[in-house]
DOLUM-737497 format. One line per field, with one value per atom (N, C-alpha, C): residue number from 1; residue in three letters; atom name; x, y, z. Coordinates in Angstrom, 2 decimals. Example, Ala and Ser with C-alpha at 12.3 -4.5 7.8 and 13.67 -1.06 7.14 Angstrom:
2
num <- (1_1_1_2_2_2)
residuo <- (ALA_ALA_ALA_SER_SER_SER)
atomo <- (N_CA_C_N_CA_C)
u <- (13.19_12.30_13.20_12.85_13.67_12.90)
v <- (-5.69_-4.50_-3.30_-2.25_-1.06_0.03)
w <- (7.80_7.80_7.80_7.08_7.14_7.87)
END
This chain:
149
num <- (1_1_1_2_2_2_3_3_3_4_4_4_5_5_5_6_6_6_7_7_7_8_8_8_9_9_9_10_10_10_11_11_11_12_12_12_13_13_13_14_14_14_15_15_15_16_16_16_17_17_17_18_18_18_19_19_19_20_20_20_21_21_21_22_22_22_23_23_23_24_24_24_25_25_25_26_26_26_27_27_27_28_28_28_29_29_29_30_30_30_31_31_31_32_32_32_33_33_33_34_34_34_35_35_35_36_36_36_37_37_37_38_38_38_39_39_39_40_40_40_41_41_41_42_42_42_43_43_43_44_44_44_45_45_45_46_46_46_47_47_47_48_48_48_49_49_49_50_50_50_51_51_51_52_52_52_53_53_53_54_54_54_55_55_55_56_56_56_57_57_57_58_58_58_59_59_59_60_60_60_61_61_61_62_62_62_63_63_63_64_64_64_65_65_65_66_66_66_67_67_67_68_68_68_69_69_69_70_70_70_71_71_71_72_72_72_73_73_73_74_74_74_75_75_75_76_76_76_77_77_77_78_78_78_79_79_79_80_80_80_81_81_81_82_82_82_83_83_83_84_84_84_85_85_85_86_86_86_87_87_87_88_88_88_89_89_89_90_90_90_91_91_91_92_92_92_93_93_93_94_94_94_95_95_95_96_96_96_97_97_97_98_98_98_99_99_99_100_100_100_101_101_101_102_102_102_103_103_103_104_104_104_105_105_105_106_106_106_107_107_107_108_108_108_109_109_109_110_110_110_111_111_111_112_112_112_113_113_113_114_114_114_115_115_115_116_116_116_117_117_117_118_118_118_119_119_119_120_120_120_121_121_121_122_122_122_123_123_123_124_124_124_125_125_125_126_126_126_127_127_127_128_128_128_129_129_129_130_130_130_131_131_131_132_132_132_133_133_133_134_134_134_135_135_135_136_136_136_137_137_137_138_138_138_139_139_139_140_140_140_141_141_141_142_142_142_143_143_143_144_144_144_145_145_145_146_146_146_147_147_147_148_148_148_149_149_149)
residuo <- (UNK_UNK_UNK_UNK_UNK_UNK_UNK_UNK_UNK_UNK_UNK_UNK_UNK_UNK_UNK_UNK_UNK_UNK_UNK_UNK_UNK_UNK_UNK_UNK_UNK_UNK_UNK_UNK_UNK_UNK_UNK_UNK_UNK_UNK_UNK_UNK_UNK_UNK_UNK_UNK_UNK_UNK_UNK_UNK_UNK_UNK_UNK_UNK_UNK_UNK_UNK_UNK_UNK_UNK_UNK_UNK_UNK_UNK_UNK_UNK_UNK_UNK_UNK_UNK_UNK_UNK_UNK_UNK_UNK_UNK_UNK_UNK_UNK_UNK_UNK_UNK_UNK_UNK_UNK_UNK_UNK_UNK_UNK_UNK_UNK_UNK_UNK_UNK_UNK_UNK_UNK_UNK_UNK_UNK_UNK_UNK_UNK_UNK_UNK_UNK_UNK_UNK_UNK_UNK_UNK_UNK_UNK_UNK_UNK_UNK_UNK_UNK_UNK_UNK_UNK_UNK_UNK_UNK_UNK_UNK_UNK_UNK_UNK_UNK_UNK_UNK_UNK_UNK_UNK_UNK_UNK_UNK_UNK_UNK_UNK_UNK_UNK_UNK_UNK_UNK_UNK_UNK_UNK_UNK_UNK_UNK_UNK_UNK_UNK_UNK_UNK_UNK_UNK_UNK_UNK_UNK_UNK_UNK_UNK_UNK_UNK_UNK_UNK_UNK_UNK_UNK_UNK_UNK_UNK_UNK_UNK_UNK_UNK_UNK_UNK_UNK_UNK_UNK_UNK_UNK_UNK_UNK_UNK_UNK_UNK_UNK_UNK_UNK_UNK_UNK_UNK_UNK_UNK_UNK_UNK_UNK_UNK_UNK_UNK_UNK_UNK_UNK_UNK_UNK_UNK_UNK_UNK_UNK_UNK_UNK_UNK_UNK_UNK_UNK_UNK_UNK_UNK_UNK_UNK_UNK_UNK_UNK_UNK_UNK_UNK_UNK_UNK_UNK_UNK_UNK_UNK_UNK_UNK_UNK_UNK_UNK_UNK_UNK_UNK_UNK_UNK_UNK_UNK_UNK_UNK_UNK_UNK_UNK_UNK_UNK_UNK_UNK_UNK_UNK_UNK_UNK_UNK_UNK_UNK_UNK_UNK_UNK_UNK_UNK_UNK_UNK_UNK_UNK_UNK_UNK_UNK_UNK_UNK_UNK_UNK_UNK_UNK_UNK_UNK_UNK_UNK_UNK_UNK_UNK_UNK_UNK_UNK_UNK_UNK_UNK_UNK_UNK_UNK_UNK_UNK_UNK_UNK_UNK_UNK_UNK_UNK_UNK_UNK_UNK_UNK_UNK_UNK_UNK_UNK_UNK_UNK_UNK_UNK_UNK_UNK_UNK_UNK_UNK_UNK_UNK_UNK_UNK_UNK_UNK_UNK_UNK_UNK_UNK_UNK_UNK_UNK_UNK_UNK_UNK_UNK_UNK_UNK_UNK_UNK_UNK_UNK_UNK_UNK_UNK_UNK_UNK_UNK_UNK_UNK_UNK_UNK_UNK_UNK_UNK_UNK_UNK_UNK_UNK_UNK_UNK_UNK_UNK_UNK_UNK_UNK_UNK_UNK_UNK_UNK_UNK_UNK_UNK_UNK_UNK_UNK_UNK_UNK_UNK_UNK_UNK_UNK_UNK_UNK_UNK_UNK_UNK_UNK_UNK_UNK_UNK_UNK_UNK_UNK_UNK_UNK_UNK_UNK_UNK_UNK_UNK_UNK_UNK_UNK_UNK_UNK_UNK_UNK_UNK_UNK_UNK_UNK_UNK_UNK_UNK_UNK_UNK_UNK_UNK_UNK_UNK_UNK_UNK_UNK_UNK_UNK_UNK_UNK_UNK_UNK_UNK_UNK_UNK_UNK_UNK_UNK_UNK_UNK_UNK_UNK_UNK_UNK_UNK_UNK_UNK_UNK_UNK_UNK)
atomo <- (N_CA_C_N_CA_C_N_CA_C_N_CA_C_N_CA_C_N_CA_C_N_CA_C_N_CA_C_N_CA_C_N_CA_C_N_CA_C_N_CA_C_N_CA_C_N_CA_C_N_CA_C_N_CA_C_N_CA_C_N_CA_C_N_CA_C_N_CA_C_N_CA_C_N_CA_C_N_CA_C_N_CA_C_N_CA_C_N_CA_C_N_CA_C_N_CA_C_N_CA_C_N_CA_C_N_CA_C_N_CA_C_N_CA_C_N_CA_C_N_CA_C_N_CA_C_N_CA_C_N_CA_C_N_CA_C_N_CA_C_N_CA_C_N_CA_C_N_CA_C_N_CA_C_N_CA_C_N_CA_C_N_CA_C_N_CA_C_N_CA_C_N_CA_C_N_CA_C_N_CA_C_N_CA_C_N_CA_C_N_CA_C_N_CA_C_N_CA_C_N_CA_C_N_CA_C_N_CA_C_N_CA_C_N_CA_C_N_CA_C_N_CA_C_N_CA_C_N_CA_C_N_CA_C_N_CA_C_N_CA_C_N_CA_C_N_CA_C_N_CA_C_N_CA_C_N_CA_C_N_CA_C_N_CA_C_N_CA_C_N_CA_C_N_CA_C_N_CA_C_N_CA_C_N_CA_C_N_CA_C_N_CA_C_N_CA_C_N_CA_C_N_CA_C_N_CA_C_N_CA_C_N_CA_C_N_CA_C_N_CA_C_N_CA_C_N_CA_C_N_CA_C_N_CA_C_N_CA_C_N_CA_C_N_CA_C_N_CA_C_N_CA_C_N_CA_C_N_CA_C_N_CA_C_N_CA_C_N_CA_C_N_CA_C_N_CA_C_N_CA_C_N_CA_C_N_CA_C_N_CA_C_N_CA_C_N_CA_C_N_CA_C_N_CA_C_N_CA_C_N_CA_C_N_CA_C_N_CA_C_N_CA_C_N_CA_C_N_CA_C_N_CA_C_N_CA_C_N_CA_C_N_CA_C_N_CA_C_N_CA_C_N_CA_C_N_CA_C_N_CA_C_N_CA_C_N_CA_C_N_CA_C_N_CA_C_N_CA_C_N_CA_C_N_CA_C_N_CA_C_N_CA_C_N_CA_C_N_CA_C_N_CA_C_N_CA_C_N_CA_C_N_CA_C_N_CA_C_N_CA_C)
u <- (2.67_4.02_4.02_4.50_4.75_5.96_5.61_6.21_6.32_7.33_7.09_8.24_7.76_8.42_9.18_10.41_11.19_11.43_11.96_12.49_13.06_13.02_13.36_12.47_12.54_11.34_12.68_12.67_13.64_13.13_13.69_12.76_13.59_13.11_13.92_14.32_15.27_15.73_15.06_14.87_13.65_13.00_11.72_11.06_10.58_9.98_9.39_7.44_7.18_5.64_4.93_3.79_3.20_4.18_5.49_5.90_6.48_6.52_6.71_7.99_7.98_8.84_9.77_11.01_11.88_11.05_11.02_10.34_10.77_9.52_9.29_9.45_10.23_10.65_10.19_9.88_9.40_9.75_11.01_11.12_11.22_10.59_10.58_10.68_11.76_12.00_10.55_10.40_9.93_10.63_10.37_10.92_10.55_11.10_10.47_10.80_10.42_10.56_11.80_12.90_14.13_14.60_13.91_14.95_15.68_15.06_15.83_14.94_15.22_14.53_13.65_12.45_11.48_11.16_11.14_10.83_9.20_8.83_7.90_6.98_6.28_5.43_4.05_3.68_2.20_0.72_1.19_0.52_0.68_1.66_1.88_1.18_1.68_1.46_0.33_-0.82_-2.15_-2.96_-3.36_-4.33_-3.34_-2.33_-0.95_-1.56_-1.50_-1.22_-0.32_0.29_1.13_1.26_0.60_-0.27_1.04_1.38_2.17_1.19_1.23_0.91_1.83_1.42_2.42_2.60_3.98_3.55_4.60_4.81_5.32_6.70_8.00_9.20_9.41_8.58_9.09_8.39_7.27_6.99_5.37_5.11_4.36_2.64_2.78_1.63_1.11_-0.10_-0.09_-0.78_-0.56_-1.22_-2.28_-3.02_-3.70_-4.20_-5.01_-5.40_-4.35_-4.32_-3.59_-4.54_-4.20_-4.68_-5.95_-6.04_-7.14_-7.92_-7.73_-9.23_-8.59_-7.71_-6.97_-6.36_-6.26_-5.05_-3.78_-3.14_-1.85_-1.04_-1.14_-0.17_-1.05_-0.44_-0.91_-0.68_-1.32_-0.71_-1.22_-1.10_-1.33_-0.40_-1.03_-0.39_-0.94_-1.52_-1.40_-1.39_-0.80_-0.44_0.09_-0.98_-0.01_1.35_1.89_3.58_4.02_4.93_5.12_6.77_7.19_8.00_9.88_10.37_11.55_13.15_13.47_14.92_14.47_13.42_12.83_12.56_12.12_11.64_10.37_9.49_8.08_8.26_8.09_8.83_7.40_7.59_6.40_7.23_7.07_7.58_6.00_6.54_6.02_5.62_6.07_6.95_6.09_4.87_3.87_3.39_4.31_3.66_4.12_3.39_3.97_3.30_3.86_3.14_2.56_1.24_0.82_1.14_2.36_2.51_3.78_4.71_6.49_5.97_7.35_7.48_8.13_8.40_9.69_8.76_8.64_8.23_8.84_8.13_8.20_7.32_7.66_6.59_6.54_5.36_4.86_4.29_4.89_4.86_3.89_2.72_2.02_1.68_1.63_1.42_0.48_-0.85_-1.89_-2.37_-3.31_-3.45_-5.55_-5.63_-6.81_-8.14_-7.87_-8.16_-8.34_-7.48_-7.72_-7.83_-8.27_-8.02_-8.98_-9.98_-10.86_-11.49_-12.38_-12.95_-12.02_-10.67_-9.85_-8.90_-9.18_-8.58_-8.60_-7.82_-8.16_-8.47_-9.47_-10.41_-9.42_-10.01_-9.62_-9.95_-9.83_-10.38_-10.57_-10.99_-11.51_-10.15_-9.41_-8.10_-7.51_-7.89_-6.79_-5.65_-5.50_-4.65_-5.59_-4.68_-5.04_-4.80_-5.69_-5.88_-5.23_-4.06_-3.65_-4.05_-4.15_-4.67_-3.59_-4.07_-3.57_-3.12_-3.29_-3.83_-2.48_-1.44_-0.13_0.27_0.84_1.64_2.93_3.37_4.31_4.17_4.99_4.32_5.62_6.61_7.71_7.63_9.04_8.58_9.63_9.78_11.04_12.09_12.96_14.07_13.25_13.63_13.09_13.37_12.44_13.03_11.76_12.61_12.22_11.26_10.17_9.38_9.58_9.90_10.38_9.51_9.19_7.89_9.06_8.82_9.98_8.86_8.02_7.47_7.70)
v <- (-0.45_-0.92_-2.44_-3.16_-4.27_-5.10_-6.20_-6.52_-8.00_-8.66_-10.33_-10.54_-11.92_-11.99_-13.24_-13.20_-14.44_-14.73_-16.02_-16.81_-18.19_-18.58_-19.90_-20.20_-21.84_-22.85_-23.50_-23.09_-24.09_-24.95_-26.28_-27.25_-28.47_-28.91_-29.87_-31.04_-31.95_-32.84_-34.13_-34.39_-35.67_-35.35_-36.30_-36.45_-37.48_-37.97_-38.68_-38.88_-40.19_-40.03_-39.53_-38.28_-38.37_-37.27_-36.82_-36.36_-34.32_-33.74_-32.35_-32.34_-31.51_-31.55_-30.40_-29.94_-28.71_-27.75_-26.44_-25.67_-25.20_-24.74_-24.73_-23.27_-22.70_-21.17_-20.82_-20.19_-19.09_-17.72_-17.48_-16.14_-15.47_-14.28_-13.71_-12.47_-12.21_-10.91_-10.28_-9.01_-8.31_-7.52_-7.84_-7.24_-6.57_-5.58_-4.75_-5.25_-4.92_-5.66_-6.55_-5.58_-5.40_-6.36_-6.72_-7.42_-6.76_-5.75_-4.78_-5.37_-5.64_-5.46_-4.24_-4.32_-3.57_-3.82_-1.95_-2.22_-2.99_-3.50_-4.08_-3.72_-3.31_-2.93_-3.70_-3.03_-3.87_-3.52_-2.48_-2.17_-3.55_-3.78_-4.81_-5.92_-6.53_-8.19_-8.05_-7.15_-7.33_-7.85_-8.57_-9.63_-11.02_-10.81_-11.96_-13.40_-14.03_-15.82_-16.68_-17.24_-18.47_-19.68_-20.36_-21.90_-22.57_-24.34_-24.70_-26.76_-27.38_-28.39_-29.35_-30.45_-31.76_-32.32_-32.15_-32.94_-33.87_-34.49_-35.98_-35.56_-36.51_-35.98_-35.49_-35.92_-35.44_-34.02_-33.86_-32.18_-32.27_-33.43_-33.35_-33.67_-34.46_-34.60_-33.51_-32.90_-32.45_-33.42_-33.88_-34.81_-33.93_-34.53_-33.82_-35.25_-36.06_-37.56_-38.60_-39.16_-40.53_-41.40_-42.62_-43.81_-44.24_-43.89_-43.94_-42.84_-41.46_-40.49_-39.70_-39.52_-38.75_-37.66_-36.02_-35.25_-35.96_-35.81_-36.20_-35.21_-33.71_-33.21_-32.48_-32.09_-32.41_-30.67_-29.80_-28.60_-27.36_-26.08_-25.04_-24.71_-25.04_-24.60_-23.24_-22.58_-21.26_-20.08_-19.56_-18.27_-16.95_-15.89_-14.29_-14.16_-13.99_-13.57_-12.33_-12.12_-11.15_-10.32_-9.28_-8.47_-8.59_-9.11_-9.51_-9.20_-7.95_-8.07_-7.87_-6.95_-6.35_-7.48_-8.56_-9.93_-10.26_-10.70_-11.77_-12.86_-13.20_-14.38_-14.89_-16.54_-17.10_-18.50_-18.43_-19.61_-20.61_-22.10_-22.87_-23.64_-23.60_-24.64_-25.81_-26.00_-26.80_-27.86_-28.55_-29.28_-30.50_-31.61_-33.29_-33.95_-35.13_-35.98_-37.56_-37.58_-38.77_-40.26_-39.83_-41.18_-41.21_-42.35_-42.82_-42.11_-41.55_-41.17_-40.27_-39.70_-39.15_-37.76_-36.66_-35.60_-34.28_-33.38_-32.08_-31.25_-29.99_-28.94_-28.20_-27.59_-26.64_-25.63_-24.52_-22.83_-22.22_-21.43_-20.75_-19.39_-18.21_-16.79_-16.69_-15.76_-15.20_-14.14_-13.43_-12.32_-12.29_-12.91_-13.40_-12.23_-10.88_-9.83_-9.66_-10.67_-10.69_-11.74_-13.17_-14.44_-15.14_-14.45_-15.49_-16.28_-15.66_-16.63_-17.75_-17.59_-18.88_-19.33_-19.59_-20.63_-22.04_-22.70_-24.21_-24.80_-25.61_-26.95_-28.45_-29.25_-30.46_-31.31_-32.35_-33.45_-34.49_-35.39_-36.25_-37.05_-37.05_-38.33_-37.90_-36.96_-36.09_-35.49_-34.80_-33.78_-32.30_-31.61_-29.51_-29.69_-28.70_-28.34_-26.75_-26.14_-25.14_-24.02_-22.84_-21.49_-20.92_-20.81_-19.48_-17.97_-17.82_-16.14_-16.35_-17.43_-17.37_-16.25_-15.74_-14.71_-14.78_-16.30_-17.02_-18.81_-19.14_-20.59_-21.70_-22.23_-23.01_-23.98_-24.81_-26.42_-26.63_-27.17_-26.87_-27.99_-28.50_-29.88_-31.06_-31.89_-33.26_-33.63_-34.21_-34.33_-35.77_-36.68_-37.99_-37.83_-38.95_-39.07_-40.30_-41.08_-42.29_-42.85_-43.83_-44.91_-45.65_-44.96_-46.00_-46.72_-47.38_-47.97_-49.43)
w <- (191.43_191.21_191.15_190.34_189.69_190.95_191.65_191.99_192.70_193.12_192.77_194.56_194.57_195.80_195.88_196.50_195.91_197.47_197.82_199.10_199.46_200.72_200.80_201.66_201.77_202.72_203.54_204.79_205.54_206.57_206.11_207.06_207.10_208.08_208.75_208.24_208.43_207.69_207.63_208.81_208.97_210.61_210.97_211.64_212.49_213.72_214.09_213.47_213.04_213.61_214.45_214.69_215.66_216.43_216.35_217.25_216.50_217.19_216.86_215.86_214.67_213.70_214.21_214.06_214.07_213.20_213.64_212.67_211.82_210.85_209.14_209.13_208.54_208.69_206.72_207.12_205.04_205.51_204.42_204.34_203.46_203.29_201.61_201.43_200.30_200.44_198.98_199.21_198.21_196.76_195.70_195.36_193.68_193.02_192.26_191.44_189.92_188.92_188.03_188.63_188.69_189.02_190.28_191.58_192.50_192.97_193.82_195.01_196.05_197.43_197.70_198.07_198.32_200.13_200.61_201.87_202.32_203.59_204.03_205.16_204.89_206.49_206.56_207.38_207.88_206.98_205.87_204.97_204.05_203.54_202.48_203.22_204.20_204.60_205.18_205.37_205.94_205.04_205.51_204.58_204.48_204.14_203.52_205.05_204.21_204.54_204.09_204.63_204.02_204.44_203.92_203.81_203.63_204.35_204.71_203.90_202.92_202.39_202.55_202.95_202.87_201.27_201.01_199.72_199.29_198.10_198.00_197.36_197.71_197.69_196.39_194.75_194.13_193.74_194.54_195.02_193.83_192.86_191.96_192.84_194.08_194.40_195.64_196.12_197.94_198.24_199.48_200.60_201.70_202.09_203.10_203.85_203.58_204.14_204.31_205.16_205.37_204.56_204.41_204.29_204.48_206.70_206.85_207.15_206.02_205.94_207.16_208.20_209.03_208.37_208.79_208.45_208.74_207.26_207.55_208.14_207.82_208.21_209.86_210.87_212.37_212.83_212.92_213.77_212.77_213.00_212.61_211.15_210.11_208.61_208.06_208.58_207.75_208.96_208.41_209.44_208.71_209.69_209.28_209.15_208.24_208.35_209.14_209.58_210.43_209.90_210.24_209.23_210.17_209.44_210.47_209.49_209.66_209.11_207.51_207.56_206.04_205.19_205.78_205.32_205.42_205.05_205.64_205.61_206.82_207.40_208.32_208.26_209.16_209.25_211.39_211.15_211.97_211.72_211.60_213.02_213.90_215.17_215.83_215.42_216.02_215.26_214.00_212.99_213.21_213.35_213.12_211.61_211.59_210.45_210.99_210.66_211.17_210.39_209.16_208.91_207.80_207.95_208.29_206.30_205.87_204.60_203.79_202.92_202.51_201.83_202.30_202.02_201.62_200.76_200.74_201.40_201.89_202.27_200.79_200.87_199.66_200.45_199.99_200.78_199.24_199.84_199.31_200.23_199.49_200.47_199.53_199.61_199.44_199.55_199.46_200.07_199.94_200.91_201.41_200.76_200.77_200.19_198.92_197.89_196.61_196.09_196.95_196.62_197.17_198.10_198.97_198.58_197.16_196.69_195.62_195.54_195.07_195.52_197.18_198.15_197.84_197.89_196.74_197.92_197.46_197.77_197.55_198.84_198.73_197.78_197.18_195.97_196.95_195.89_196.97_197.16_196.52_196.67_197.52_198.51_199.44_198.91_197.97_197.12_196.97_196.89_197.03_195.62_195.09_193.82_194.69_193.45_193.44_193.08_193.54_193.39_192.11_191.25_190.40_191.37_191.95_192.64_193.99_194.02_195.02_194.65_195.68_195.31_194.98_196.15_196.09_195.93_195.93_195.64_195.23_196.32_196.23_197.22_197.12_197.76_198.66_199.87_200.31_199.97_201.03_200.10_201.16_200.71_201.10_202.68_203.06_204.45_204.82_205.25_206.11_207.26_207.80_208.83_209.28_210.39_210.50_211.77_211.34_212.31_213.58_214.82_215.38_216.31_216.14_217.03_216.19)
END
């Protein structure tokens, strides 16, 4: 059965440096070719990942390095989704940014099972080269990081 998965990226409005962000919630419904909602169990989302990228407000670049050769983005970005209200949903709650700037998140789900060998690789400029093989693959709205030292 033919089927595609649509959602939202909700995330916080702005941030501190260095300090814990409000969490990054992805939720996605399933659905059939139609667009009808499709139910979800632990059959579907086994294997499923959904990778969490820092990227630049107008959503065209991903970041991964600071400046100086550091992860920019700070905390656990990919995680099992888990089945909530006939949704796959993964939230985020442990992520900071190590440096002041005006960002997007970029939400990618996978299915590690049919994609392992085309998990994208870093470049050297500190930008993700993107996988063909998302299952899903959207950006969330812009949100601030602010240097108060």
């Amino acid at each position: 059965m033919e089927c595609r998965y649509h959602g939202r990226v909700h995330s916080p409005k702005y941030g501190i440096v260095n300090e814990r962000l409000d969490p990054v919630t992805v939720a996605l419904e399933r659905l059939d070719a139609h667009g009808t909602p499709l139910d979800v169990d632990e059959d579907i989302t086994s294997g499923m990942v959904v990778q969490l990228i820092l990227a630049s407000e107008d959503g065209s670049v991903d970041y991964e390095l600071t400046t100086t050769g550091e992860q920019l983005l700070i905390g656990e970005n990919s995680k099992s989704p888990e089945i909530m209200d006939r949704k796959i949903v993964a939230i985020f709650n442990n992520l900071a940014v190590r440096q002041a700037g005006i960002f997007r998140f970029r939400v990618r789900m996978f299915n590690i099972y049919d994609t392992a060998l085309n998990i994208p690789l870093s470049m050297d400029d500190g930008s993700i080269r993107v996988s063909a093989d998302a299952l899903f693959n959207d950006i969330s709205d812009v949100f601030a990081v602010y240097d108060t030292t």
